[in-house]
C-alpha positions as CSV (number, residue, x, y, z in Angstrom):
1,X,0.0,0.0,0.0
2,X,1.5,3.3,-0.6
3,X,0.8,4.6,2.6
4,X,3.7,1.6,3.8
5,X,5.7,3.2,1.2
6,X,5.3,6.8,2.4
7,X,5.8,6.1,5.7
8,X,9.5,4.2,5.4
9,X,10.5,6.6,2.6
10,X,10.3,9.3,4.7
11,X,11.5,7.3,8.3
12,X,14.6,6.3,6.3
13,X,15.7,9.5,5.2
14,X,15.4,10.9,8.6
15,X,17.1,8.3,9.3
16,X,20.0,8.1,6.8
17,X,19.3,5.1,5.9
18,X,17.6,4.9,2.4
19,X,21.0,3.6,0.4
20,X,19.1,4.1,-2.8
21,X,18.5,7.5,-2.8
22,X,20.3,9.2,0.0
23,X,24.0,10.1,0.3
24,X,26.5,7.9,2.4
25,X,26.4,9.6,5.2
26,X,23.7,10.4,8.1
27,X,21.4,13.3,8.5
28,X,23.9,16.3,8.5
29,X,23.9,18.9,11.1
30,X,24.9,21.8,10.3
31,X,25.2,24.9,12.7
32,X,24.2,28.1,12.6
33,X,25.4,31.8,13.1
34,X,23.7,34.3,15.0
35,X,23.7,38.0,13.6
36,X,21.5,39.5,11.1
37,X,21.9,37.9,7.5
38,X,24.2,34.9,8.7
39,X,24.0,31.6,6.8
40,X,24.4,28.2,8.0
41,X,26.0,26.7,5.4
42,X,28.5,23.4,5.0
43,X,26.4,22.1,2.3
44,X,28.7,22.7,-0.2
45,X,26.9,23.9,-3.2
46,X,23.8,22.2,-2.1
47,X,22.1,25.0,-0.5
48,X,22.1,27.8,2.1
49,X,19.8,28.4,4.8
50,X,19.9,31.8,7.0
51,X,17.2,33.7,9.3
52,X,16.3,37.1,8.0
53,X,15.8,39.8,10.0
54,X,12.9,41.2,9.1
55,X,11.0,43.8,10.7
56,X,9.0,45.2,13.1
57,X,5.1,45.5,11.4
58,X,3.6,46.8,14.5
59,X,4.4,47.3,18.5
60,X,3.4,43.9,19.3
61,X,4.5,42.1,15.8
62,X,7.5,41.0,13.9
63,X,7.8,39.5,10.1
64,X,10.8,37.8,9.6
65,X,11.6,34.9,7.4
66,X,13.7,31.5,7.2
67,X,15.7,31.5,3.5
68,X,16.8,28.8,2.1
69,X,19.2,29.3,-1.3
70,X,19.2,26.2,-3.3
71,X,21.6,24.9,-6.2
72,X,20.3,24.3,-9.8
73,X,18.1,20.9,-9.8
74,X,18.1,20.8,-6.6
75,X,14.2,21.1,-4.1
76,X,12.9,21.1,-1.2
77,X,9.6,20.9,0.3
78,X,6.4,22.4,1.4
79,X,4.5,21.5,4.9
80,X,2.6,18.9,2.7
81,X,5.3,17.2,0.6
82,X,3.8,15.4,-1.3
83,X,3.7,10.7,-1.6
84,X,7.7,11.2,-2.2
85,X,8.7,14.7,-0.1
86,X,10.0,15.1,3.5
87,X,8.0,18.0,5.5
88,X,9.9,20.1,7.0
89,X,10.2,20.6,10.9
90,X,10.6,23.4,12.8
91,X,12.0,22.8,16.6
92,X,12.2,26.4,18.2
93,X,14.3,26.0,21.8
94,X,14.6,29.0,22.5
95,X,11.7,31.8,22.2
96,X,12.4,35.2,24.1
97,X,9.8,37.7,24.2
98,X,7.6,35.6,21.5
99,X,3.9,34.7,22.4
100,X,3.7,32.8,19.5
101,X,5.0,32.2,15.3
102,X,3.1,31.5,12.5
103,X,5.0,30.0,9.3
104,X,3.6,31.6,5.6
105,X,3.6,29.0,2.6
106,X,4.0,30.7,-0.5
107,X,2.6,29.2,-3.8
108,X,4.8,25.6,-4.1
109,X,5.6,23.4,-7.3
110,X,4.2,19.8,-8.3
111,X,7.5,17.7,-8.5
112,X,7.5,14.2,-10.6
113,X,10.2,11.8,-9.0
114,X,10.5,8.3,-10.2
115,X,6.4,8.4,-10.9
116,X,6.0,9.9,-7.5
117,X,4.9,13.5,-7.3
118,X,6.1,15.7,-4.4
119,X,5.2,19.2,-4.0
120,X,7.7,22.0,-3.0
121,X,10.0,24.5,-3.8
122,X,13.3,25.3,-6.2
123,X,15.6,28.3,-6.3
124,X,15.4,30.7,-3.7
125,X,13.2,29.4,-1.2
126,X,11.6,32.4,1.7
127,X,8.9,30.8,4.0
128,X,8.0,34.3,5.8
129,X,7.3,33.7,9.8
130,X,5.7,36.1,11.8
131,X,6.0,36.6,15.3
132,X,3.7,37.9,18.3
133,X,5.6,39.2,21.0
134,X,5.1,39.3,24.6
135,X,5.3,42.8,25.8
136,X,5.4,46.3,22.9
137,X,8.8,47.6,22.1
138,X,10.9,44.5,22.7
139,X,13.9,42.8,21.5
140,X,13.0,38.9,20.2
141,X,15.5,36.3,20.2
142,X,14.8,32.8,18.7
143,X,17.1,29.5,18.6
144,X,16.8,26.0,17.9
145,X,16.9,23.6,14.8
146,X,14.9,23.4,11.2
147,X,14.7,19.9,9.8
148,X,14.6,19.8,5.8
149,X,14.4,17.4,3.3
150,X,16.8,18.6,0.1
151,X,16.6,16.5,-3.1
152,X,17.8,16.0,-6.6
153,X,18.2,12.7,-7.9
154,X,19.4,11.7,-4.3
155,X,18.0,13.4,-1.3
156,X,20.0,15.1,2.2
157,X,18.0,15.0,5.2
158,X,19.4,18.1,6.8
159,X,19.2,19.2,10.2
160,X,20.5,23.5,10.5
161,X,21.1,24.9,13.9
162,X,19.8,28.7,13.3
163,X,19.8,31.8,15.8
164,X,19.0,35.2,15.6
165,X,17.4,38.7,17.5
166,X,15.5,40.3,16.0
167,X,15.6,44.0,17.1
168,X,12.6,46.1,17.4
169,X,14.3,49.2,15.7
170,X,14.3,47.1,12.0
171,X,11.5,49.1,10.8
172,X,12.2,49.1,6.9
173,X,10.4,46.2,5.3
174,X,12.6,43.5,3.2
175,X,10.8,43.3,-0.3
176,X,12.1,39.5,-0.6
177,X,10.0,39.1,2.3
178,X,6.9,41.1,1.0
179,X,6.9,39.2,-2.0
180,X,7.1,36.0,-0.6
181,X,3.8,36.9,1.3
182,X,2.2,38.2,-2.1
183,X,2.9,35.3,-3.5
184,X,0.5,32.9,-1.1
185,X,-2.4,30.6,-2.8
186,X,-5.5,32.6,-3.1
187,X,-7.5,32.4,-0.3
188,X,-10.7,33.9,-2.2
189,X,-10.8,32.0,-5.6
190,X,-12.6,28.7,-3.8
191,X,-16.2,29.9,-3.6
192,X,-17.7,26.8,-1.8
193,X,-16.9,23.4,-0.7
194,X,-19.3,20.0,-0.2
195,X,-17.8,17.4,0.8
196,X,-18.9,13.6,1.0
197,X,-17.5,11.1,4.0
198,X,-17.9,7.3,3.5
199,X,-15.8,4.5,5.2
200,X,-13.9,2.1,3.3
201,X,-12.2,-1.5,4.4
202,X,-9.2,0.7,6.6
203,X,-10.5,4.0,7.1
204,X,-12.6,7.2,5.4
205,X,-13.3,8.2,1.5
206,X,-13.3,11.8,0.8
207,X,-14.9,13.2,-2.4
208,X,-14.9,17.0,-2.4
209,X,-16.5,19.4,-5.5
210,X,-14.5,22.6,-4.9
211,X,-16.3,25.9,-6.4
212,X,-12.9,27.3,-8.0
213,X,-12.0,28.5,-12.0
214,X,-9.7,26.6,-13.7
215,X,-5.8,27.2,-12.6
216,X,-4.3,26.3,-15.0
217,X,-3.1,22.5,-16.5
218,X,-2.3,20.0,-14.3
219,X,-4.3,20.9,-11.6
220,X,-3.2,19.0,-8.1
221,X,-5.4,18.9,-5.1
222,X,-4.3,18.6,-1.2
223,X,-6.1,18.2,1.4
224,X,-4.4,18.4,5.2
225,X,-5.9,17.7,8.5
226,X,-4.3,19.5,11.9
227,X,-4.1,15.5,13.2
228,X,-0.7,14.4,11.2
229,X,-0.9,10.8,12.3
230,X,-3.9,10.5,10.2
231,X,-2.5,9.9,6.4
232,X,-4.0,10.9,3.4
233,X,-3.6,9.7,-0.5
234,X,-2.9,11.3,-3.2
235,X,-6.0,13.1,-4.5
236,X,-7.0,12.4,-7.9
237,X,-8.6,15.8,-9.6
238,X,-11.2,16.4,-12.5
239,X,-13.2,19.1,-13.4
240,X,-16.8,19.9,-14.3
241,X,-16.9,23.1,-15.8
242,X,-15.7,25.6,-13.2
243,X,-16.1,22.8,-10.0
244,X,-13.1,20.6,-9.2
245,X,-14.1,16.8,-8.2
246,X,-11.0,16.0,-6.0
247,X,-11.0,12.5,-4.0
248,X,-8.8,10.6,-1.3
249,X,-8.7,8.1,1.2
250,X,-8.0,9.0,4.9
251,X,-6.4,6.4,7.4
252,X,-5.4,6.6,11.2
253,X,-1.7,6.0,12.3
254,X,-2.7,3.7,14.4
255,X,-5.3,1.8,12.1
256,X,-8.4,2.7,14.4
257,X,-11.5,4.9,13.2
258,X,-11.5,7.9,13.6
259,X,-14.1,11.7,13.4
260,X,-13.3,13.7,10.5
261,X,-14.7,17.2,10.9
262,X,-15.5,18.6,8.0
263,X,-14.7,22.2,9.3
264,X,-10.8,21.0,9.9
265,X,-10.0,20.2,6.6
266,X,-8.1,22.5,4.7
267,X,-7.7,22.4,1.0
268,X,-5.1,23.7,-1.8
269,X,-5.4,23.4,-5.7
270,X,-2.4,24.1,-7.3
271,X,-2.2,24.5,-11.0
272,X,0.5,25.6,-13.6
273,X,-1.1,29.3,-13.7
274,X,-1.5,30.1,-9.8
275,X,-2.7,28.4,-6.6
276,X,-5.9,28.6,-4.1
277,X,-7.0,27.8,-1.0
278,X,-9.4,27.4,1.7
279,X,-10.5,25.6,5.2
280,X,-13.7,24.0,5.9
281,X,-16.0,21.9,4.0
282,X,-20.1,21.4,4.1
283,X,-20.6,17.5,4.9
284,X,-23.7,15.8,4.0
């Protein structure tokens, strides 16, 4: 079954252990600098990943982002990678004078691998992250580690040791950052969602007609739940008109049934001219 696929192709290259497609080495930690515009690199020409600094929005609120320069051919992924993609992980240790982060997704890439597709991202690579703080005015400091999957033909699992403060006198936006955020999935296109739940022989079928104009060729639907145990197939997509049929199967980690609320699901059609998407389906 491909979820028994999934699930070993992506333990193994966390673990370093996939011979066939990952380097002969383990994960690779690689440590980071602090300092405004420091990279972490010992890649080699792999890639580079760095914190940007950012700046301060409002009193209360800071936009920074995580970079991540890549070499030609080479990806990495978004936080739903995808049958043959590693999602990445973010492990913040250290938080002072943050009440909480939020990670932005701009618009990712369908990848075919070896008749797996994988979605995610080539080039120069900014996931924007915006942080709350905890009192108006104040200095923010973040540390800790970020987890990515970086393929080509082979893949690195890649664990990058990042810090950084993030002063509250940065007051000039970064336009690298602003575009980044401009270029997000569309969260108005989908109009309406109805979805249909049945139960199959090891879990749920999903069938959802999403309300959306065509995107463009090759049109590649994702649907995510906030419970990651529970995994979900690849959707298959077709269209009537301007309504997208998109269906998948649903299964628990741990094999048991399971409530799906159709208000947690979040969808994303991505297609060759742009991206959508929206949270929350009508059941019935």
């Amino acid at each position: 079954m491909r979820k028994n696929i999934t699930s070993a192709l992506t333990a193994a290259l966390w673990g370093g252990t996939l011979s066939l497609l990952a380097l002969p080495v383990s994960a690779q930690s690689v440590p980071g600098q602090s300092g405004p515009g420091q990279s972490a690199s010992g890649l080699g020409d792999i890639a580079q990943v760095e914190l940007l600094p950012g700046w301060r929005i409002a009193p209360d609120t800071h936009m920074a982002a995580l970079r991540i320069r890549l070499a030609p051919g080479w990806k990495t992924y978004w936080r739903a990678p995808g049958d043959s993609g590693i999602p990445p992980r973010f492990d913040w240790t250290k938080k002072e004078g943050i009440a909480a982060q939020q990670v932005y997704w701009p618009t990712p890439k369908v990848f075919d691998t070896f008749g797996l597709r994988s979605v995610g991202y080539k080039g120069d690579v900014i996931l924007p992250m915006k942080f709350t703080t905890t009192g108006e005015g104040e200095d923010l400091t973040v540390e800790g580690r970020v987890d990515l999957g970086i393929c080509e033909d082979i893949c690195v699992p890649v664990s990058v040791e990042l810090s950084q403060t993030f002063d509250a006198d940065l007051t000039t936006p970064d336009p690298a950052i602003q575009k980044a955020l401009a270029h997000q999935p569309d969260q108005a296109a989908i109009r309406n969602v109805s979805c249909e739940i049945g139960s199959t022989d090891e879990g749920l079928s999903l069938a959802a007609r999403i309300a959306v104009p065509p995107l463009g060729a090759e049109e590649f639907t994702v649907f995510e739940l906030p419970d990651k145990s529970i995994w979900i197939d690849e959707a298959t997509s077709s269209r009537e008109g301007d309504v997208l049929l998109a269906r998948t199967e649903l299964v628990a980690g741990d094999g048991k049934a399971f409530p799906l609320d159709g208000g947690d699901i979040h969808i994303t059609v991505i297609g060759k001219d742009g991206a959508a998407e929206t949270r929350g389906c009508t059941t019935g």
